[in-house]
C-alpha positions in Angstrom: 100.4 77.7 99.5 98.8 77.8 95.9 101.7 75.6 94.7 101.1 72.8 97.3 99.3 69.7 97.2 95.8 70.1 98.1 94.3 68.6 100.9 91.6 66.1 100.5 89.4 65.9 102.9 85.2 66.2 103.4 85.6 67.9 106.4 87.7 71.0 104.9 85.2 73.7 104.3 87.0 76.2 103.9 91.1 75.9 102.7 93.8 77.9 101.3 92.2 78.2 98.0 90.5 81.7 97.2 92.7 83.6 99.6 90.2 83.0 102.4 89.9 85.4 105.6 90.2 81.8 107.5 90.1 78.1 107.6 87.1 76.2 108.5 86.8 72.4 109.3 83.8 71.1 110.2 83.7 69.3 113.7 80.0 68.1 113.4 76.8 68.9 112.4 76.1 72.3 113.3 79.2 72.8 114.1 83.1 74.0 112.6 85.6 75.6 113.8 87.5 78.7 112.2 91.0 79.2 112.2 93.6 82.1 111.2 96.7 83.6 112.1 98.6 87.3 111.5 101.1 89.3 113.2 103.4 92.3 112.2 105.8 94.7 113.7 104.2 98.1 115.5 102.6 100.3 113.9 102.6 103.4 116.3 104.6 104.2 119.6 101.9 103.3 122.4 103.0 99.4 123.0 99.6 98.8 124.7 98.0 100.1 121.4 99.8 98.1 119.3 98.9 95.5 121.2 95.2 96.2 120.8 95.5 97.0 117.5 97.4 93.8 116.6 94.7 91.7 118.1 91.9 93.3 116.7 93.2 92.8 113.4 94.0 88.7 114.2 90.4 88.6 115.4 88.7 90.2 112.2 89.8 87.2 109.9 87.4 85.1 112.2 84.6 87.5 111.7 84.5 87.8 108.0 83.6 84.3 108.0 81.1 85.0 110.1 82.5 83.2 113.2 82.9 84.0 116.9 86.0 83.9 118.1 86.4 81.5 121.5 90.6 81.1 121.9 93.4 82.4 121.1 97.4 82.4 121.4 100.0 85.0 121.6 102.3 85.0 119.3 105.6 87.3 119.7 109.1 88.1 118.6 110.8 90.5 121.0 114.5 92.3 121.2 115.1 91.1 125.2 118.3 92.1 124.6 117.7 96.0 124.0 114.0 96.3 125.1 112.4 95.7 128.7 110.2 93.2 129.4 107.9 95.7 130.2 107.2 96.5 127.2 106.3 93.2 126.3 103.8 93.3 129.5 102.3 96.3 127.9 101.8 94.6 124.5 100.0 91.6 125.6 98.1 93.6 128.0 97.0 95.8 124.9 96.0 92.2 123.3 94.7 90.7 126.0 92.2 93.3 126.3 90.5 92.7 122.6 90.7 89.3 123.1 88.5 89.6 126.6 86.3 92.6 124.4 85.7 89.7 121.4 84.1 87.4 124.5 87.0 84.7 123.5 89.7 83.2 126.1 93.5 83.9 125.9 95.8 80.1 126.6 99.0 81.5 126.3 101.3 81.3 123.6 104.8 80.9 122.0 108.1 84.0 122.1 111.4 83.7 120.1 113.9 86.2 120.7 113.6 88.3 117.6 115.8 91.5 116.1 112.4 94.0 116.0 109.2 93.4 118.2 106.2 91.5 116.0 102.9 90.3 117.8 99.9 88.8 116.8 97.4 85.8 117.5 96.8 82.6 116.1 93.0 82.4 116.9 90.0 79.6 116.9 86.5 80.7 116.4 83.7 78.6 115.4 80.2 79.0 113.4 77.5 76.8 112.1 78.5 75.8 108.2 75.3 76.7 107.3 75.6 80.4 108.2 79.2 81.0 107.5 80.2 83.8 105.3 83.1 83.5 102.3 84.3 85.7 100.1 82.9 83.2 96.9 79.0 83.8 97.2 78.7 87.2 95.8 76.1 87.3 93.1 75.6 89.9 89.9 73.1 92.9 91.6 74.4 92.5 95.2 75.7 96.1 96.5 79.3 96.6 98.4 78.9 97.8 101.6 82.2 98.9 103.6 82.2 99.3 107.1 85.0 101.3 108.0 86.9 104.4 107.0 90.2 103.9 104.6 94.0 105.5 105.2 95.1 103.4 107.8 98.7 103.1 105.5 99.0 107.1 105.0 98.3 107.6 108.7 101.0 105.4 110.3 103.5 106.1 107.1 103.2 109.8 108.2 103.6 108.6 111.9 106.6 107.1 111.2 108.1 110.3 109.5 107.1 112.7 112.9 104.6 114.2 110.3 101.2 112.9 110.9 98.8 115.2 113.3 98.0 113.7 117.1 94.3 113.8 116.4 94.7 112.0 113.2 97.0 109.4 115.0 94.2 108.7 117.7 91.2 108.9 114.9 93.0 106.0 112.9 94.0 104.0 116.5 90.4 104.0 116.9 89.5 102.6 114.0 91.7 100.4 114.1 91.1 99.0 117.8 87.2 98.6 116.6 86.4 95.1 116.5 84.8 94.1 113.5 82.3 91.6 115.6 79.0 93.9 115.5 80.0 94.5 111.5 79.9 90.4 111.2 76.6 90.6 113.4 75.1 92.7 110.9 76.0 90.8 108.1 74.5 87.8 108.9 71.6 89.4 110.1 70.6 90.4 107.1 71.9 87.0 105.4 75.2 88.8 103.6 75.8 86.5 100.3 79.6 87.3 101.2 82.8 89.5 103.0 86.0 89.9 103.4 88.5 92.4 105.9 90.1 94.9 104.2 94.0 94.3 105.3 97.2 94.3 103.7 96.2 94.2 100.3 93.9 97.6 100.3 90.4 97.7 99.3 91.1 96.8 95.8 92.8 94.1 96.3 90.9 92.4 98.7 87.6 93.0 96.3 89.7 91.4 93.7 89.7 88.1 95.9 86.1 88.1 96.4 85.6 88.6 92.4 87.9 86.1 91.8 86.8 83.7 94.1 83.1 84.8 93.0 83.5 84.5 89.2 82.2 88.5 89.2 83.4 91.7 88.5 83.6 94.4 91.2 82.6 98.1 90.5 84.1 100.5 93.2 82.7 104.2 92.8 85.7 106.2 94.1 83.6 109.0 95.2 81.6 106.7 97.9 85.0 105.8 99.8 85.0 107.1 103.7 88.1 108.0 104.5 89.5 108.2 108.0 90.1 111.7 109.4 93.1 113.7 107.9 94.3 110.8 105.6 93.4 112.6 102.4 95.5 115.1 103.3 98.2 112.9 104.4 97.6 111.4 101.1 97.9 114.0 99.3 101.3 114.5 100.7 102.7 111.1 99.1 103.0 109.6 102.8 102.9 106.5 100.8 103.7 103.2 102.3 105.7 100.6 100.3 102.9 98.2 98.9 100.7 101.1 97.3 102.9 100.5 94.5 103.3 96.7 94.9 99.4 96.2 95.4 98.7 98.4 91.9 101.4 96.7 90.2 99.5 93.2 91.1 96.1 94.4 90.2 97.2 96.1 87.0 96.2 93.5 84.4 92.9 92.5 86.4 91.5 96.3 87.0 89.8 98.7 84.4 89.7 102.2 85.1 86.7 104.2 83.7 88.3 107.4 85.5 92.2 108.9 85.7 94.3 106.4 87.9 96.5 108.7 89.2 94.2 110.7 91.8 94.6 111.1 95.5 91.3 109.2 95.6 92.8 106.5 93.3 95.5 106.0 95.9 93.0 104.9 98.8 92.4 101.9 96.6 95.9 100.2 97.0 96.9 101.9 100.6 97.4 98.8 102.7 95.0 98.5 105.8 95.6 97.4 109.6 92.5 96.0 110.7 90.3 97.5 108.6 86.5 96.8 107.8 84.6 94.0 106.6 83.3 94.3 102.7 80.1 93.0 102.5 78.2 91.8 99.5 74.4 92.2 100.1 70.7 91.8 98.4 70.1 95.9 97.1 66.8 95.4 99.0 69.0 94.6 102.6 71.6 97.0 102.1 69.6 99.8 103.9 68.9 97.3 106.9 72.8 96.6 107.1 73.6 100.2 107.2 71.2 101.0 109.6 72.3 98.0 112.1 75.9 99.1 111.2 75.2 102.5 112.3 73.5 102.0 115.1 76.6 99.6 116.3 78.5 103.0 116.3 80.5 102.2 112.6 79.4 105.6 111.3 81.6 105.4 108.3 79.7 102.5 106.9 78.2 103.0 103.5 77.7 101.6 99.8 80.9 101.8 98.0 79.9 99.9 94.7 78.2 96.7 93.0 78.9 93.6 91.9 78.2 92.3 88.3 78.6 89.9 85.5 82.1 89.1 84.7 83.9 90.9 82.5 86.9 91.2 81.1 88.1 92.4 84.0 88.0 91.5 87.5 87.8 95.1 88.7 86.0 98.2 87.4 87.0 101.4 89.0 84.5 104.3 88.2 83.6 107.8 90.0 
């Protein structure tokens, strides 16, 4: 949408400039509403997991603004021709459950006939404009604090190849079925200066948006990264999904490395996440208060994973 005409209009909080998490338009005073969409073909085996991962990761856009969802939509393509509609049930059962979990209300939705299953949510949240959260407030001194565990891409790449362990499977479907409203919570507790989900564009490439969209550079200390159970081995492996190399290619010009680029720890960088964590940008002097409120929410692989600082030549500076 970068090449479109932009839309002009006071009410527009929040567009499709900065590669926002969401939309907001401001109904009132006090009062906006938040809007996103996503959907993608299955991820693992279980239809009613996919389901519940699918819908976690459509709600998460409305939390890193800082929003609470309140409706939602299915949206689905399914082969009726060579799957049961039982399957289907499954799937927006598996949805339908998140959706109750975020405390929002499911209307319905729209199907297509489609060649491979996809599902997803459009979804409408709302939050006060004076307490939402973008990814273009982060200030030189804040810390990065992630609040959930990387490898989401090796995990279900290795799934996909019959090679991936059952207990990693279920460690990552957890993860990944983890609603990232208590994360949000935290964050504007503590009055978070910004965030963004980690999705399909990995960790760095999401804490790209946010220095871009902040006019800072990013510092990521590669030795601070939580990774989910078993993906560094699976990583290790090369179980490699297809944008790890599109995701580096992109951030190439933009990213300084002060350590080798070619490490297994390196890779978690550009691994493309399914309803990953928030990234929160935070006063040093709150960052304990987050983690602790993040912890006690049960999001044990919350930690500091770097800073932010004065712009540089570069947008992003990986160290150890």
């Amino acid at each position: 949408m970068q090449g479109l005409p932009a839309f002009s209009d006071p009410n527009l909080l929040v567009g499709a400039e900065h590669f926002s998490d969401a939309g907001v338009y401001r109904l009132a005073d006090g009062l906006a509403v938040v809007q996103s969409l996503d959907f993608f073909p299955p991820l693992v085996d279980d239809p009613f997991v996919f389901g519940q991962i699918a819908a976690t990761n459509s709600l998460s856009d409305v939390y890193a603004m800082g929003g609470r969802p309140v409706t939602a939509l299915n949206i689905v393509g399914f082969p009726d021709d060579k799957l049961g509609l039982d399957v289907l049930q499954e799937i927006l059962r598996g949805g339908a459950e998140q959706v109750k979990a975020a405390g929002a209300v499911l209307l319905g939705g729209h199907s297509v006939r489609d060649v491979e299953i996809k599902y997803g949510l459009a979804v409408t949240g709302i939050v006060d404009p004076d307490h939402m959260i973008t990814n273009e407030a982060a200030r030189p001194g804040d810390v990065l604090v992630l609040t959930k565990a990387l490898g989401t891409g090796f995990v279900t790449t290795a799934l996909r190849a019959g090679k991936c362990p059952d207990d990693v499977v279920a460690a990552a479907c957890a993860s990944m079925i983890t609603l990232n409203n208590t994360a949000a919570e935290a964050a504007g507790s503590v009055g978070a200066r910004a965030a963004t989900d980690i999705t399909g564009f990995g960790l760095a490439g999401h804490a790209a948006e946010l220095a871009e969209a902040s006019g800072v550079t990013v510092r990521l200390e590669l030795g601070k990264l939580p990774y989910l159970r078993g993906a560094e081995t699976l990583a290790s492996q090369k179980h490699n999904t297809r944008a790890n190399a599109t995701n580096r290619a992109h951030l190439q010009p933009s990213t300084g490395f002060e350590v080798a680029d070619d490490t297994v720890a390196a890779e978690f960088l550009f691994d493309p996440q399914t309803s990953g964590g928030l990234l929160i940008a935070v006063e040093p002097d709150k960052a304990d208060t987050l983690l602790e409120r993040c912890h006690a929410a049960g999001l044990d692989a919350a930690t500091i994973i770097g800073a932010v600082e004065t712009l540089s030549d570069k947008r992003l500076i990986i160290a150890q």
